[in-house]
C-alpha positions, 0 to 999 in steps of 0.5 A, a space after each residue: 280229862 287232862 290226865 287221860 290225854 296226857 297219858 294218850 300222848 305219852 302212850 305214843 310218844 314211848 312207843 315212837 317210833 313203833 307206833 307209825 311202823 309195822 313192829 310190835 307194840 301196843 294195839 290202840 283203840 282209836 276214836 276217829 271223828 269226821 273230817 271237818 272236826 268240827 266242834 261236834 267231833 272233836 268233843 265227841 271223839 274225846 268224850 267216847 274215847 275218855 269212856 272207853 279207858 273208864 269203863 272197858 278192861 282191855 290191853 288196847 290203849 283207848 285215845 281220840 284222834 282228831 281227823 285233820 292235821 295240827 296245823 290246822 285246828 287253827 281253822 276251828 277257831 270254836 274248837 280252840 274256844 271250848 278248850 280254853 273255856 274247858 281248861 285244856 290245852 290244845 298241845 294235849 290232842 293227837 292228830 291224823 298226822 301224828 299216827 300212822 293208821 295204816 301201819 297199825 293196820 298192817 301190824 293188826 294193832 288197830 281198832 276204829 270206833 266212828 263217830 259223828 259219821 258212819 262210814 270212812 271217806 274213798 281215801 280211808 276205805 282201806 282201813 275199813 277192816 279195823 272199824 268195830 263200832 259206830 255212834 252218829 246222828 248222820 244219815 245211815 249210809 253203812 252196811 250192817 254188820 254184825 262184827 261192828 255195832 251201829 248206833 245211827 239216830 237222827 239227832 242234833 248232836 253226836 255229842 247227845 248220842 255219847 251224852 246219853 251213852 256215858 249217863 247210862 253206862 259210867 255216869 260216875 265219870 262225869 265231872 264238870 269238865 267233861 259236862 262243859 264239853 258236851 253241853 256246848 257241843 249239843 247247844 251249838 250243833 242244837 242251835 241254842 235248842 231252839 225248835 225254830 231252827 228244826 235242828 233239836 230232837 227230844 233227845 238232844 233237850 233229854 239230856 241237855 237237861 241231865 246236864 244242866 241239873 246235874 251241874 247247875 255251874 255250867 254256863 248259860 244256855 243262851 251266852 254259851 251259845 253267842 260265845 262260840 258262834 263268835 269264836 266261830 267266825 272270828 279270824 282276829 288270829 289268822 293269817 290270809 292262807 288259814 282265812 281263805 282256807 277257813 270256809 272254802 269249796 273249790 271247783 274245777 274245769 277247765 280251770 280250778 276255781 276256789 271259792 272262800 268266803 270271808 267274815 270281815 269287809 273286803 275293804 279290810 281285807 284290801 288293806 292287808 299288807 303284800 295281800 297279792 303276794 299271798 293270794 299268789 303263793 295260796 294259788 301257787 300252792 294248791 294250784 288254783 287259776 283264780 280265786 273268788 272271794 267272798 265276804 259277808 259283814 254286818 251294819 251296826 243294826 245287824 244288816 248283812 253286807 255282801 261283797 266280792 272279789 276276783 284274784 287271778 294273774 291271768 287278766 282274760 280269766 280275771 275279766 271273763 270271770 267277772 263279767 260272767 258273774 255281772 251278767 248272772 241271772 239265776 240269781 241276778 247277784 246285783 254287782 257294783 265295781 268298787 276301787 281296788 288298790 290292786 292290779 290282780 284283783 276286781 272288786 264289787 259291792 254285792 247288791 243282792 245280798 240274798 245270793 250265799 255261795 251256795 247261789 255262787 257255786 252254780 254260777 261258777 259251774 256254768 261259767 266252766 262247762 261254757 268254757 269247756 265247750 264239750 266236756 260233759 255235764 259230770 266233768 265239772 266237780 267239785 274238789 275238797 281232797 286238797 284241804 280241810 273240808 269245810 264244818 257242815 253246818 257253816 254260815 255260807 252253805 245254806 245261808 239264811 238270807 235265800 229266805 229274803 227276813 227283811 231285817 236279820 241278827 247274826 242268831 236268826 241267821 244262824 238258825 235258819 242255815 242250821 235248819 238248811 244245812 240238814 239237806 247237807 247231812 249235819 
């Protein structure tokens, strides 16, 4: 695998800048994951593609393409995780930055293979012409064609789906390496294959255990699991912006609102040094009036702990905001004022800790179309364009806490959002 990626990498570097203008130069064969290039994604476009330069005789240089900017792996701290425990190193990646689609497009020296979706978001519509095949395990939202092969089966992972394609097609070139990346992308997104969480699939357990018996070396179900949902939610590395940005909607009105949830207890949080300098520049960069954050920790004994905070410069739509969500009733969030060692900033301690922010977010709509006055029901969206959209089977979206386990572990929590998370199309 290092081999083939080094190779990809110098494949573009030898033909830069030709590769990002409309001259003549090689056609390359891309895989393209989703958007969130969650880990799912990510090793699913390495994988196929690695199949690809190993089993089909063409001039087209095949080679994966991660779907965010570089910059931004950093937010996929699970990704990073499996590569390091997989012997790859990042530097080896090519991202959405680092090549210019529509000029291949333009010069008809590009091919797309889709995986883990099935069709382009509105702002890549325009390079629908180039896509020839599909592997996904989402909803089938495309059209037929007979011009682009669909493979669409409703499987945990995307990575069961590639799995299965590579031991029937090219089995040969399945080394440990490439196993590792597969097993754990099918045991993450399979929720340790465990049937409670309605995640796995025949399929997804069929070749989960091909894997295992063909490498009797890879790591064990179970620890592999905990290892990457820790690596998942650690933000240990991150600088405020990437922690905000790491798990984050935002909505817009009136006002533009984000909404970031954060895995450390806002009083760590408080205590980062010039904390309001960076809250003011994030806003300030990608124009957000106010921002609410977010937090959810554990006790020792695995009881969550949610808390809360309101940052804007704007004292009236600091106060409206948190008094709106002091007087919420669908859900009643319970908030407590706690101290705040900053002028901008109102913090509370969240009594119900059942509210996620998928409870939050309609507040936080209602609160905007109130402000609104008029503006119609539809006018109230929310807006991701503007930053990597959040991985589908995150923490928060579904959180496991709406069910009210009286007593609950970071794994139970995990497998009840996953199975939750389904009605979000992962």
């Amino acid at each position: 695998m290092e081999e083939f990626l080094s190779s990809c990498r110098r494949a573009t570097q030898v033909f830069f800048p030709q590769a990002n203008t409309d001259q003549p130069g090689p056609r390359f064969h891309i895989v393209l994951g989703n958007e969130a290039c969650d880990l799912d994604s990510m090793v699913s476009a390495l994988a196929y593609a690695y199949f690809l330069s190993k089993t089909v005789q063409s001039e087209m240089l095949a080679l994966p393409l991660l779907n965010i900017r570089q910059s931004d792996l950093v937010l996929r701290s699970d990704n990073i995780f499996l590569l390091q425990q997989t012997g790859l190193s990042p530097d080896l990646l090519l991202f959405r930055d680092q090549l210019d689609l529509r000029a291949l497009q333009r010069a008809g020296r590009l091919q797309l293979t889709l995986v883990d979706h099935n069709v382009l978001p509105s702002s890549d519509s325009d390079l629908e012409g180039a896509v020839v095949e599909v592997i996904d395990h989402h909803l089938l939202e495309r059209e037929p064609s007979p011009s682009c092969p669909v493979t669409v089966e409703t499987v945990g992972s995307c990575a069961t789906l590639v799995t299965e394609r590579i031991v029937q097609k090219a089995p040969h070139i399945l080394d440990q390496q490439l196993a590792q990346l597969l097993y754990a992308a099918v045991v993450l997104d399979c929720v340790n294959m465990a049937p409670t969480a309605g995640k796995v699939t025949p399929k997804d357990s069929q070749y989960a255990a091909v894997l295992e018996t063909r490498f009797p070396a890879l790591p064990q179900r179970g620890a592999l699991f905990q290892a990457l949902q820790n690596a998942k939610f650690d933000v240990s590395g991150l600088n405020v912006e990437q922690m905000l940005l790491k798990d984050m909607k935002a909505v817009s009105g009136c006002l533009n609102l984000a909404v970031s949830v954060l895995y450390i207890t806002l009083e760590e949080f408080l205590q980062r040094g010039e904390l309001e300098a960076e809250l003011s520049g994030f806003c300030q960069k990608f124009g957000f009036d106010l921002l609410l954050l977010m937090t959810i920790s554990f006790t020792e004994s695995k009881e969550p702990i949610r808390e809360l905070a309101v940052f804007s410069h704007s004292t009236t739509c600091r106060e409206q905001v948190g008094q709106y969500l002091e007087q919420a009733r669908n859900p009643a969030l319970n908030l407590c004022p706690v101290s705040s060692p900053h002028s901008h900033i109102t913090a509370y301690q969240q009594g119900n800790t059942l509210a996620s922010r998928k409870k939050v977010l309609p507040i936080m709509k209602d609160f905007l179309k109130e402000q609104d006055g008029d503006r119609r029901l539809g006018d109230i969206e929310e807006e991701e364009s503007r930053v990597p959209p959040t991985p589908m089977n995150s923490l928060v979206e579904g959180c496991p806490l709406d069910d009210g386990l009286p007593h609950i572990s970071p794994q139970d929590l995990v497998e009840k959002v996953s199975k939750m998370a389904d009605r979000g199309g992962n």
